[in-house]
Backbone as CSV, one residue per row, in Angstrom:
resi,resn,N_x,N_y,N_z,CA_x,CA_y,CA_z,C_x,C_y,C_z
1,UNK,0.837,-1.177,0.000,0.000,0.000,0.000,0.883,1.241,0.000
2,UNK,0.680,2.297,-0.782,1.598,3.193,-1.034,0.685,4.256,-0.149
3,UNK,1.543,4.953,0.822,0.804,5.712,1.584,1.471,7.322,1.276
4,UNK,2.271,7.495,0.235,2.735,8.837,-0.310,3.112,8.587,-1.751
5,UNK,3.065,9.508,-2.347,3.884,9.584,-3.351,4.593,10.683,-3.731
6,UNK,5.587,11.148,-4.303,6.266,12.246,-4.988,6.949,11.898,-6.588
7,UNK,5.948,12.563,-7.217,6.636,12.556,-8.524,6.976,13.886,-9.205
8,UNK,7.978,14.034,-9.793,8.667,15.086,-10.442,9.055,14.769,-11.919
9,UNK,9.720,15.623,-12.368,10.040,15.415,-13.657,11.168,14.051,-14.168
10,UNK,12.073,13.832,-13.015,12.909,12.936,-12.853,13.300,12.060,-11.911
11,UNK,11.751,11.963,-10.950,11.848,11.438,-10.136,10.943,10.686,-9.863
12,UNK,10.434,9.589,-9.223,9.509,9.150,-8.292,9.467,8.445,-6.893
13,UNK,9.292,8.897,-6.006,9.259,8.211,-4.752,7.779,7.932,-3.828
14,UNK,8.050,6.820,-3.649,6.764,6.015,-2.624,7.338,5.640,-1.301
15,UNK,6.183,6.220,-0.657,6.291,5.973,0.769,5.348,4.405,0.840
16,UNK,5.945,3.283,1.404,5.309,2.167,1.097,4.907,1.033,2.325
17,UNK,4.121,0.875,2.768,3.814,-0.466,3.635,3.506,-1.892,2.868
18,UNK,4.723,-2.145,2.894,4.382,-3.519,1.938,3.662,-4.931,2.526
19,UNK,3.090,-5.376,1.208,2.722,-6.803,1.897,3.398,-7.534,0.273
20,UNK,3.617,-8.401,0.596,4.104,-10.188,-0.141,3.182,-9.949,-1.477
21,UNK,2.407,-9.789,-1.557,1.211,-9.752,-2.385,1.455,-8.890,-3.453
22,UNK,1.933,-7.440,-2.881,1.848,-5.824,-3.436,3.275,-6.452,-4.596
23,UNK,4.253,-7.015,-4.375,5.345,-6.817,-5.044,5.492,-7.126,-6.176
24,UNK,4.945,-7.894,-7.174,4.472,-8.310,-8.369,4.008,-6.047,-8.922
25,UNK,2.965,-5.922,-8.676,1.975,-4.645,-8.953,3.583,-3.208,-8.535
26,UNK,3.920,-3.396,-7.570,5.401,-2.560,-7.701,6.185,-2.554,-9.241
27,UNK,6.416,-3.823,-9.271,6.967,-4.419,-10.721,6.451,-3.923,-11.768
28,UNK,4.987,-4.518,-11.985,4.292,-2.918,-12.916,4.153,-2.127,-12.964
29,UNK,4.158,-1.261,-12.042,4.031,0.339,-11.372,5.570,0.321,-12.098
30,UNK,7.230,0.212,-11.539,7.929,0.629,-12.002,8.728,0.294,-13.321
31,UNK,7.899,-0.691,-13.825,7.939,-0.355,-15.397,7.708,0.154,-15.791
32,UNK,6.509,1.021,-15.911,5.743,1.637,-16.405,6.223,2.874,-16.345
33,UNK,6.972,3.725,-15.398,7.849,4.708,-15.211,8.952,4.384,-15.984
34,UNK,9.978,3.136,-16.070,10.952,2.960,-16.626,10.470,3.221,-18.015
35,UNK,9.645,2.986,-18.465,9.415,2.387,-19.947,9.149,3.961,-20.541
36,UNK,8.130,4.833,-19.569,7.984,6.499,-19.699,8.948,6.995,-19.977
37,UNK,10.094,6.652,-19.702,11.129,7.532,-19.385,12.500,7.595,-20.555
38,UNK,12.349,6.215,-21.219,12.745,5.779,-22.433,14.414,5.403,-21.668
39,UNK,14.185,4.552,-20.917,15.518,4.396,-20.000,16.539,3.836,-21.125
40,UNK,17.936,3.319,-20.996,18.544,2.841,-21.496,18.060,1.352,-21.685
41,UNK,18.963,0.933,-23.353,18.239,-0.630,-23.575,18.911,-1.679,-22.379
42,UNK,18.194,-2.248,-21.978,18.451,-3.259,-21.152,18.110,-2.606,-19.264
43,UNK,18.613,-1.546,-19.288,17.996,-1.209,-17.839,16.842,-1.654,-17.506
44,UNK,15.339,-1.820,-18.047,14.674,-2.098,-17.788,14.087,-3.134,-16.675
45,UNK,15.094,-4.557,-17.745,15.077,-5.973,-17.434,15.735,-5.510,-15.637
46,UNK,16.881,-5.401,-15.630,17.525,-4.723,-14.204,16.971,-4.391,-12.967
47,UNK,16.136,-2.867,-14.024,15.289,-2.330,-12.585,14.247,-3.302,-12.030
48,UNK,13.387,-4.012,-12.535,12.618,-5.056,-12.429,13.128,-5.845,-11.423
49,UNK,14.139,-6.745,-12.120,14.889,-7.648,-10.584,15.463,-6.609,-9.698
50,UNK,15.796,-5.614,-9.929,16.501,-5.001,-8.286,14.948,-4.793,-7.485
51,UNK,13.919,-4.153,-8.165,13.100,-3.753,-6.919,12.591,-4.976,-6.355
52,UNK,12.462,-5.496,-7.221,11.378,-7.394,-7.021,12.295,-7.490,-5.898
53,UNK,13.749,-7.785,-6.108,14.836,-8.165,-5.209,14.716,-7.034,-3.533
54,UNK,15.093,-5.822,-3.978,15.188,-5.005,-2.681,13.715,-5.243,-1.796
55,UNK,12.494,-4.957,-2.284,11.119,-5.351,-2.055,11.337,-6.384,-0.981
56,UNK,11.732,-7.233,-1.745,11.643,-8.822,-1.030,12.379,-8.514,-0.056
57,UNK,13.562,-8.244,-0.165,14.455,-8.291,1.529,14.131,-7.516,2.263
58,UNK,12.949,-6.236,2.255,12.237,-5.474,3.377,11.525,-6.339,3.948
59,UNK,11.077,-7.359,3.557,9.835,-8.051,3.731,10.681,-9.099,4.748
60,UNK,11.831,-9.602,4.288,12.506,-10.919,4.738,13.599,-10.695,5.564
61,UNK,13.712,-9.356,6.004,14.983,-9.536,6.625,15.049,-7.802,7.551
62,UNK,14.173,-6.917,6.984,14.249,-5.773,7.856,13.155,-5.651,8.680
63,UNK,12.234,-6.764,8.950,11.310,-6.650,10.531,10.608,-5.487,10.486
64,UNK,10.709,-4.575,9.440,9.394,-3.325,9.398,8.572,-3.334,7.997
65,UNK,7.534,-3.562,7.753,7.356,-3.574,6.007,7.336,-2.286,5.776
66,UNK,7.497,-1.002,6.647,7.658,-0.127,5.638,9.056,0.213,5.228
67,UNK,8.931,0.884,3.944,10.033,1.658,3.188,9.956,2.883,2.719
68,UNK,10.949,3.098,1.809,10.739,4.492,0.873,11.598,3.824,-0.573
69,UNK,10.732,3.679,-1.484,11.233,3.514,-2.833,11.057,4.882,-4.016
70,UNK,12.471,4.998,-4.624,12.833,6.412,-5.182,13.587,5.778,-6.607
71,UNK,13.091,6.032,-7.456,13.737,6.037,-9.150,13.778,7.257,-9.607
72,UNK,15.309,7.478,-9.942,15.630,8.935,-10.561,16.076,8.521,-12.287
73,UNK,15.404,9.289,-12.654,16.438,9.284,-14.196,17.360,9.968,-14.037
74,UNK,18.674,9.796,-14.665,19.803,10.891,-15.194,20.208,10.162,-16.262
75,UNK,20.074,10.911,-16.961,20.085,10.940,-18.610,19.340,9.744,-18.943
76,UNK,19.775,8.571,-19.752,19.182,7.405,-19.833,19.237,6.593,-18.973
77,UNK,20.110,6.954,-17.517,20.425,6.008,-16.716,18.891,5.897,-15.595
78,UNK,18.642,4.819,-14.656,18.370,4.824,-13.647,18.281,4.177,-12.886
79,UNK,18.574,5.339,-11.520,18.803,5.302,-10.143,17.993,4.690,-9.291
80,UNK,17.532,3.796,-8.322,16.719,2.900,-7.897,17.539,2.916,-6.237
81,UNK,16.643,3.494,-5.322,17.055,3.544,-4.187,15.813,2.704,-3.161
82,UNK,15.855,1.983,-2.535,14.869,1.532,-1.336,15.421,2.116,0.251
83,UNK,14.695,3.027,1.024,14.930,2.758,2.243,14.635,2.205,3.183
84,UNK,14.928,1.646,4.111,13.750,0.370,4.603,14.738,0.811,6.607
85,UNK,14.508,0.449,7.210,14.210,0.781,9.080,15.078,0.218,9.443
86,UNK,15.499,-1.087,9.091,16.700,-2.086,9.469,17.882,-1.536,9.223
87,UNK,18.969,-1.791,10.286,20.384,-1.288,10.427,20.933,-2.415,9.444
88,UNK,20.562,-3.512,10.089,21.281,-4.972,9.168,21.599,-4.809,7.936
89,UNK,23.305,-4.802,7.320,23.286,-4.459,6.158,23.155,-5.853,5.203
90,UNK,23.033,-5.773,3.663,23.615,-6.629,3.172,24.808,-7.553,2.663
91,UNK,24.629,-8.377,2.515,26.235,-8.980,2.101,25.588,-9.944,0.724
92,UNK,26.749,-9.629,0.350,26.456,-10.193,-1.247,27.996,-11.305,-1.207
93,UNK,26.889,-12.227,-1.277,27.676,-13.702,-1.366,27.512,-14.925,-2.594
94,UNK,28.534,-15.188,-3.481,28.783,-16.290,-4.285,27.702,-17.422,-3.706
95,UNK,26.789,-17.129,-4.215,26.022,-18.482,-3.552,26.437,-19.899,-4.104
96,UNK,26.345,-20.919,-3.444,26.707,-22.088,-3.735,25.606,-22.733,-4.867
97,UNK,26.235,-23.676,-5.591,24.983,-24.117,-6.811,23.906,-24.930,-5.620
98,UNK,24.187,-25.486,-5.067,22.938,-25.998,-4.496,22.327,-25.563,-3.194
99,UNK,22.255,-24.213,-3.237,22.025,-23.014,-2.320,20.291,-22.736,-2.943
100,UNK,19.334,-22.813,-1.515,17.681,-22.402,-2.186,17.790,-20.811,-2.419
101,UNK,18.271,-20.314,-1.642,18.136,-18.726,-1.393,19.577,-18.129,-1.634
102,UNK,19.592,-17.083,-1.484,20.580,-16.118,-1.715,21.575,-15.556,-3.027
103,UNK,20.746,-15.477,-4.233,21.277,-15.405,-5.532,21.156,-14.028,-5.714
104,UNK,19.723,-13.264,-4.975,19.160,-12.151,-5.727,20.162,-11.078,-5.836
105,UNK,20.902,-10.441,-4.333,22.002,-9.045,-4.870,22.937,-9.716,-5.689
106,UNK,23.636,-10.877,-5.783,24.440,-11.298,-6.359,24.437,-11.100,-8.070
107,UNK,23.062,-11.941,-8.254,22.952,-11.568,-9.518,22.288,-10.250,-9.722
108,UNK,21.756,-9.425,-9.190,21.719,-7.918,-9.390,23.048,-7.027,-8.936
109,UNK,24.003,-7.630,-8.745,25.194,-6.959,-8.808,26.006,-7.162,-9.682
110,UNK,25.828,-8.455,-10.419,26.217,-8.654,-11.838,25.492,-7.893,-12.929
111,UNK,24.550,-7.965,-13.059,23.354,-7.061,-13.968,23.842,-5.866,-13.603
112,UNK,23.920,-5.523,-12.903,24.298,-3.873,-12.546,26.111,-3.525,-12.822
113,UNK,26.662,-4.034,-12.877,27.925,-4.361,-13.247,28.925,-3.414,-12.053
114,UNK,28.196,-3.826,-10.491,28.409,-3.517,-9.583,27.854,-1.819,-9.117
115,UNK,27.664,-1.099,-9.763,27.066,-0.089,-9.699,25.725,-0.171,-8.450
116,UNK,25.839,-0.484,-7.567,25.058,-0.463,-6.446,25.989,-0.493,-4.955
117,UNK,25.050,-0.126,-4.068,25.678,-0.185,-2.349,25.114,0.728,-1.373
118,UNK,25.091,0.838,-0.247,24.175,0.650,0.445,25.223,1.967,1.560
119,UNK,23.952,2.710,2.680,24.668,3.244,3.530,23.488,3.288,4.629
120,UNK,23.782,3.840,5.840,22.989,3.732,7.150,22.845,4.797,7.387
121,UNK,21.490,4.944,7.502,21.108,6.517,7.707,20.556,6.349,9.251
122,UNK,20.060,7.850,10.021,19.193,7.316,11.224,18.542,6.274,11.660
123,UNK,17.404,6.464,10.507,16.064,5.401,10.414,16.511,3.838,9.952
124,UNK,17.457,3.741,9.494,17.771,2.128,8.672,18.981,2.501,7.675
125,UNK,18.457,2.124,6.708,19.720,1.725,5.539,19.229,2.454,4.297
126,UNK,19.999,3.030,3.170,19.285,2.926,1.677,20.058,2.268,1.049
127,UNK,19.531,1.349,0.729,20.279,0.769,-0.912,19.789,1.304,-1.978
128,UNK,21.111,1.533,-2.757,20.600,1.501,-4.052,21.413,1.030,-5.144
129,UNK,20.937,1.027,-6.757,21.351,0.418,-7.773,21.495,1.391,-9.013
130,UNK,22.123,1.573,-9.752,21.969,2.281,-11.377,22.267,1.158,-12.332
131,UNK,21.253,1.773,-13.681,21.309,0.699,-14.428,21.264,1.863,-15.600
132,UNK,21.900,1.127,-16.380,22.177,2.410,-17.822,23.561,3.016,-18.007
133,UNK,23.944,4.052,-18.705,24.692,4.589,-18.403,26.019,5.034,-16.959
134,UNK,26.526,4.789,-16.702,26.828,5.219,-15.503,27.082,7.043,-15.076
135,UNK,26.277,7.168,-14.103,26.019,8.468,-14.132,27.079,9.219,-13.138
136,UNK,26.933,10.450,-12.908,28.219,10.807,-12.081,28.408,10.380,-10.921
137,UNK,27.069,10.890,-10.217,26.503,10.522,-8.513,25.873,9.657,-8.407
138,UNK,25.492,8.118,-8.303,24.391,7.531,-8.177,23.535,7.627,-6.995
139,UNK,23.724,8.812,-6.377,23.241,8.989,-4.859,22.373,10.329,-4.895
């Protein structure tokens, strides 16, 4: 349930209480901005698994469902930030082949061609990702 929004010319951010359910409809919601925006070829596919991905680990691992999800364009690139309440950072680990879980930053840090990382603010953490171009600031 999106309980804010802010959109601008190059921006969009949601204030969000997620449920398990909502994250699929996120996925369409930020295509649908990506696709507006005429992002770079292949970012698309990207932004898709990072939010599906970041989404999911609010849900699985930061003990608050709310967040703040923010997509910036700069130039063709974009910026994909989640903030979520939890201090707990991530770790991005070589998962083993016969591992059930733990592929998603991994392979969104490959897709992203590392262009993502994370910092601790008051409230929790923001991660974020760029996909496209690489832009000056991804922050």
């Amino acid at each position: 349930m999106a309980i804010a929004v802010r959109e601008e010319l190059n921006s969009r951010r949601w204030e969000v209480t997620l449920r398990a359910a909502e994250v699929p409809g996120w996925r369409r919601r930020v295509g649908g901005v990506v696709a507006e925006w005429e992002a770079a070829r292949g970012a698309e596919e990207a932004v898709l698994l990072g939010v599906t991905e970041l989404l999911s680990n609010v849900l699985a691992h930061a003990g608050d469902p709310r967040c703040a999800l923010t997509l910036r364009r700069v130039g063709t690139a974009v910026v994909v930030t989640v903030e979520d309440h939890s201090h707990r950072l991530p770790r991005i680990l070589c998962p083993d082949p016969s591992d059930i879980d733990g592929r998603g930053l991994w392979l969104l840090h490959h897709m992203v061609e590392g262009r993502m990382g994370w910092w601790v603010v008051p409230t929790g953490k923001k991660i974020w990702f760029s996909c496209g171009p690489a832009p000056e600031d991804a922050r």
